[in-house]
SEZANU-311022 format. One line per 3 residues: number of its first residue (from 0); for each residue x, y, z of C-alpha. Coordinates in pm, whole numbers. Each point is the difference from the previous one (the first is absolute). Example, Ala and Ser with C-alpha at 12.3 -4.5 7.8 and 13.67 -1.06 7.14 Angstrom:
// residues 2
0	1230:-450:780  137:344:-66
END
This chain:
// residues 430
0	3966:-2084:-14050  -266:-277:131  146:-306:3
3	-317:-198:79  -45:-182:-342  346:-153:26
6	54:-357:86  334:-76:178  198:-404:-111
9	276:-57:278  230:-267:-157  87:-212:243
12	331:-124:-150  125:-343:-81  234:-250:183
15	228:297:163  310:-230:-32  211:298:10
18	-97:71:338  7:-377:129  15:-88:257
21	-238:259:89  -254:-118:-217  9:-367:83
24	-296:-11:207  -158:372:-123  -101:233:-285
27	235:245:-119  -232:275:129  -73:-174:320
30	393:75:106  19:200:328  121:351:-63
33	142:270:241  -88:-238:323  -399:17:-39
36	-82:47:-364  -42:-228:-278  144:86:-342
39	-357:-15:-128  -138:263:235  159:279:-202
42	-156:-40:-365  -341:-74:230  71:314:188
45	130:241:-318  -411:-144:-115  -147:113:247
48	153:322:95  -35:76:-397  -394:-102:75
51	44:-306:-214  -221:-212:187  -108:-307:-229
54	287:-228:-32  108:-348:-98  290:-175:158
57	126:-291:-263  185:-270:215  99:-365:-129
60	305:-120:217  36:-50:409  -320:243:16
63	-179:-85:387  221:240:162  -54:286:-261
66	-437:-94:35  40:-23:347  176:352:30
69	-293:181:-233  -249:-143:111  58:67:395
72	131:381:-150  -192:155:-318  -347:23:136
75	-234:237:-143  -328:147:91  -274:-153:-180
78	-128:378:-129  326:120:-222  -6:-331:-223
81	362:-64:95  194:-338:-4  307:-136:10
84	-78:-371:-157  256:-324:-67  6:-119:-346
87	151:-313:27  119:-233:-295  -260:-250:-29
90	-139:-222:-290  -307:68:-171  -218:-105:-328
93	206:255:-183  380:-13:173  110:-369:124
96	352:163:129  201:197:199  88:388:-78
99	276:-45:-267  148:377:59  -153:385:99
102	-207:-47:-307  -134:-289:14  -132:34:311
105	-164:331:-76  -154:-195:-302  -136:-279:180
108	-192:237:235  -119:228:-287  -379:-3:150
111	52:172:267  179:281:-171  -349:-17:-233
114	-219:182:225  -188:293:-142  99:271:226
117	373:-74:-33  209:265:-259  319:-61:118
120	230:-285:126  342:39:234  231:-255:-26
123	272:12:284  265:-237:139  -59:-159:333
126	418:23:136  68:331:-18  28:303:245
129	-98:347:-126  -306:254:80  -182:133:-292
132	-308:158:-37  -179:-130:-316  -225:246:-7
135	279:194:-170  72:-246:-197  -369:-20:-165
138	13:341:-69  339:-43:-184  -212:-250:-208
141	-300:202:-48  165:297:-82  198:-140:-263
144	-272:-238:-147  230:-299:9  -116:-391:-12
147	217:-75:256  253:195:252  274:-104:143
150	143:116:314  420:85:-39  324:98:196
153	321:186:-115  291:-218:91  389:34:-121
156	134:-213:-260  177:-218:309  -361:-133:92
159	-135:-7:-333  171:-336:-85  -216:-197:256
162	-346:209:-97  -287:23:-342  118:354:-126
165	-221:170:-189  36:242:-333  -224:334:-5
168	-71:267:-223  -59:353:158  -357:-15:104
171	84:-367:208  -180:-176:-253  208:-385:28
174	193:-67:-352  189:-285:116  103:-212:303
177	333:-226:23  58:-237:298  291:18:166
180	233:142:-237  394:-4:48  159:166:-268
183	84:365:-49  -167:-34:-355  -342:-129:127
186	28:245:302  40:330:-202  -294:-147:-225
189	-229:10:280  117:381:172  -247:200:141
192	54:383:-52  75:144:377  -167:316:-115
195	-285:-191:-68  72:-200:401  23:333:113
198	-360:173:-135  -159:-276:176  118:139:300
201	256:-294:80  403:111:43  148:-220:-245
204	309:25:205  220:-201:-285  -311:-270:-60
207	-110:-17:-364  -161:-358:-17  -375:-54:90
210	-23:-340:168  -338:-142:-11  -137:-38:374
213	-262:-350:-121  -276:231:102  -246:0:-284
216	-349:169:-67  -178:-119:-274  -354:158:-170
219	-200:-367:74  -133:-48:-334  428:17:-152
222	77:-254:288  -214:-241:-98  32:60:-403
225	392:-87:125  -60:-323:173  -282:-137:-231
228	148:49:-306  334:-124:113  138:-302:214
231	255:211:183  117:-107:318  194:319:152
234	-67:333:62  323:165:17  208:-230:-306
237	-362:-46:-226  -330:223:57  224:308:40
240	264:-10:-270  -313:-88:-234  -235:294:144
243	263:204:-101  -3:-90:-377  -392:-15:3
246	-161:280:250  110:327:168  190:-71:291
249	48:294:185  279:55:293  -59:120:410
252	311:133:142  61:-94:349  291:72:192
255	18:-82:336  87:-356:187  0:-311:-192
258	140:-308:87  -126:-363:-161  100:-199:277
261	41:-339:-219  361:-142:159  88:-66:319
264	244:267:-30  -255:217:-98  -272:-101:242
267	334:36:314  148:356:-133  -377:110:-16
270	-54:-106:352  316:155:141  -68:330:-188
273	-367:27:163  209:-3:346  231:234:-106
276	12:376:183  -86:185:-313  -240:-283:-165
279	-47:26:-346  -376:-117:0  -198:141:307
282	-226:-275:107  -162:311:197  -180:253:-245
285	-346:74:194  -121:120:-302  98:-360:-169
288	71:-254:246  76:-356:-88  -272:-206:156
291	39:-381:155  -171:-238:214  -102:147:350
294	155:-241:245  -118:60:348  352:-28:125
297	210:126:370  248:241:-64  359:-73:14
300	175:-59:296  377:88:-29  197:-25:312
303	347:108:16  68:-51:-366  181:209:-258
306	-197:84:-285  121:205:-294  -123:64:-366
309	-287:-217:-14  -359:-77:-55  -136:-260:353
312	-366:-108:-75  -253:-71:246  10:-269:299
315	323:-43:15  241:-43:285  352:63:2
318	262:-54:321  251:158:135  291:12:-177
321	-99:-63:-327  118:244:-259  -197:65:-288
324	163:219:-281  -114:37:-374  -313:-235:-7
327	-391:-87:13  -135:-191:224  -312:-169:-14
330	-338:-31:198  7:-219:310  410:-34:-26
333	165:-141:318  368:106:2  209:-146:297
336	282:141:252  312:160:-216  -124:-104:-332
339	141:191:-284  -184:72:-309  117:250:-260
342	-62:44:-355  -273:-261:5  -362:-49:-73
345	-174:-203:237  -375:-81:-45  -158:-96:312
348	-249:-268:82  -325:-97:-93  -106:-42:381
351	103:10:372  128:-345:132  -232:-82:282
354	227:-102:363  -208:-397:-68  183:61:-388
357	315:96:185  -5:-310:203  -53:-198:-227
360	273:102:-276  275:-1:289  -94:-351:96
363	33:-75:-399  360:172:10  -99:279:-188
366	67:363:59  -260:255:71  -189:171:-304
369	274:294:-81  331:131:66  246:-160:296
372	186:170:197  338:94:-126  -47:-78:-376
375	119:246:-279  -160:80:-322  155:183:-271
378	-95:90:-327  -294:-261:-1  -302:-86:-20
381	-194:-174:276  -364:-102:-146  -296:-73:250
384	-70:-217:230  395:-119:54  171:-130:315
387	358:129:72  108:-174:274  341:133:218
390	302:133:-118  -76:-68:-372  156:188:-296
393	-253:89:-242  289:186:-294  166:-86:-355
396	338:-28:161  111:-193:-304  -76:266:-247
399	-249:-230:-207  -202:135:-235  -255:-265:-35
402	-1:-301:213  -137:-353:-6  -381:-9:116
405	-19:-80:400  -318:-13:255  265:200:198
408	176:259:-166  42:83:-415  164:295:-162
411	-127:209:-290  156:312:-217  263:-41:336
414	-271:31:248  -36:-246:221  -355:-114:66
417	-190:-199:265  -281:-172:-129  -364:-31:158
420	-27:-233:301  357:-57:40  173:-132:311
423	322:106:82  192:-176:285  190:147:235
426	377:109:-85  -116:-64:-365  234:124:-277
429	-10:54:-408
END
């Protein structure tokens, strides 16, 4: 199925307080992932693999990073017509304010959707990890003649209280969608038959609910009949519960990893599974890799060190001693002598200090960009750009599950979190 008349919206999220501190000075989908990623490489990369090449990314808050990172990374040759373009939130003759939700910020960039050789529009989340090809997922569309698909995921009735579930008759066709519903009553309304789980060739393995996946493909024309004719502001609570009622909306089973990496408990578990022996999501697949920014970076130098269970990232160096268990590590990490990290992500840094930098930080008292000798991290997670100093003690020994906001050290969902640029003194503790 061609998908060369589709147009692909990457929504870039809002303020991401949920993964604060994280977020303070980035995007949601400009947060590292797996050591050398960022979360907004994989919807980019499920595009292009699918040969979705035309696609808007729809930012509004903490946004330079995310530019910076597509433009130095989604380059195109100037004879396919491919793009990967920002559409910032901006004021105009016609829109004086910011996006007020999903919708709303489809809305206000309407002509560009208007082109005449776009049929189709794909509207996908920019924070979460998954590989799809949506080639598939056009021909679920076509083939069923719908207005708009929507792309879904068996889950048991545990997980269905946090999730959109969806109600559907026996072709797929969409009848009804409740968010997050908690009762046995409203959860037996919206049952899937597992016969019906099973003849789309997924083991329904004791899953009945269809959670929607916020991956949307609309027939252009109903999209913009939707947000013209309404003033909706959300996809997910709004456009969809209403195409529903109005149009055919048509469902794509999908069934392998999804994760929407919205907490910091999320975004950590994610991280730790990706280093994991048997990893649930193989960031390898030749035939579907996840792409990133080429960095031009020496390889890892590990000497003497004990490394087990993890993911270590380009132009690092890591001494003897240290004992790595559980974890990602970042680009251009420096780890000292007899560190211990386990069950931790650590990002990395933005750069290599230079020896006149070095200098002139340890004639300021400060310690050296990364990770003195000695220090243990547990369970955390150590953003870029950070400097541990000696014998520090980077863990939640109190058992908090949040914690007061520090330039140091701040816990969230129990994980304990070291923001960006931090300096940690020597023999520091929580």
């Amino acid at each position: 199925m061609s998908v060369q008349r589709v147009l692909a919206l990457v929504l870039g999220g809002g303020r991401g307080t949920r993964l604060y501190p994280l977020t303070r000075d980035r995007s949601k989908p400009a947060v590292p992932l797996a050591g050398k990623y960022r979360i907004i490489d994989v919807p980019l990369s499920n595009c292009i693999n699918s040969g979705v090449q035309r696609i808007y990314v729809l930012t509004q808050f903490n946004s330079v990073s995310l530019h910076r990172h597509i433009r130095r990374t989604y380059t195109f040759d100037p004879f396919n017509g491919g793009f990967v373009e920002i559409l910032a939130a901006q004021q105009t003759t016609d829109n004086a304010g910011w996006y007020q939700g999903t919708a709303d910020a489809v809305r206000q960039n309407l002509r560009y959707i208007q082109q005449p050789d776009i049929r189709h529009v794909l509207i996908l989340s920019g924070d979460q990890l998954y590989r799809m090809n949506y080639a598939d997922m056009l021909a679920t569309h076509m083939s069923s003649r719908a207005d708009v698909t929507i792309a879904g995921i068996p889950v048991h009735a545990e997980a269905a209280s946090a999730l959109g579930i969806m109600r559907l008759d026996g072709q797929g066709r969409v009848e009804g969608f409740l968010e997050k519903p908690q009762t046995p009553k409203e959860l037996d309304m919206m049952r899937t038959d597992p016969d019906w789980i099973e003849r789309q060739g997924i083991p329904a393995q004791g899953r009945s609910l269809m959670a929607s996946m916020g991956i949307y493909l609309f027939d252009r024309d109903c999209l913009v009949d939707l947000l013209t004719k309404t003033d909706y502001q959300d996809f997910g609570r709004e456009v969809f519960p209403a195409s529903i009622r109005a149009k055919k909306v048509q469902l794509h089973p999908f069934d392998g990893y999804w994760e929407d990496i919205g907490t910091i408990r999320s975004y950590y578990q994610c991280n730790l599974d990706l280093a994991s022996p048997a990893p649930p999501f193989d960031m390898a697949m030749p035939e579907a890799p996840i792409y990133s920014r080429g960095r031009f970076l020496p390889p890892s130098r590990i000497d003497g060190a004990t490394i087990r269970h993890s993911l270590l990232s380009d132009g690092c160096l890591v001494e003897e001693g240290a004992v790595i268990e559980n974890s990602v590590i970042g680009v251009r990490c420096r780890i000292g002598r007899d560190v211990v990290i386990r069950n931790s992500v650590v990002l990395g840094n933005d750069f290599f200090e230079t020896a006149d930098d070095i200098a002139a930080n340890t004639a300021k008292g400060l310690p050296r960009m990364g990770i003195g000798a000695g220090t243990v991290i547990e369970a955390a997670i150590v953003d870029k750009n950070v400097r541990i100093g000696r014998g520090a003690r980077i863990v939640n020994d109190h058992g908090c599950e949040t914690s007061a906001d520090s330039d140091r050290f701040t816990v969230r969902d129990g994980i304990a979190v070291v923001p960006k640029d931090a300096v940690v003194p020597d023999g520091w503790r929580p």
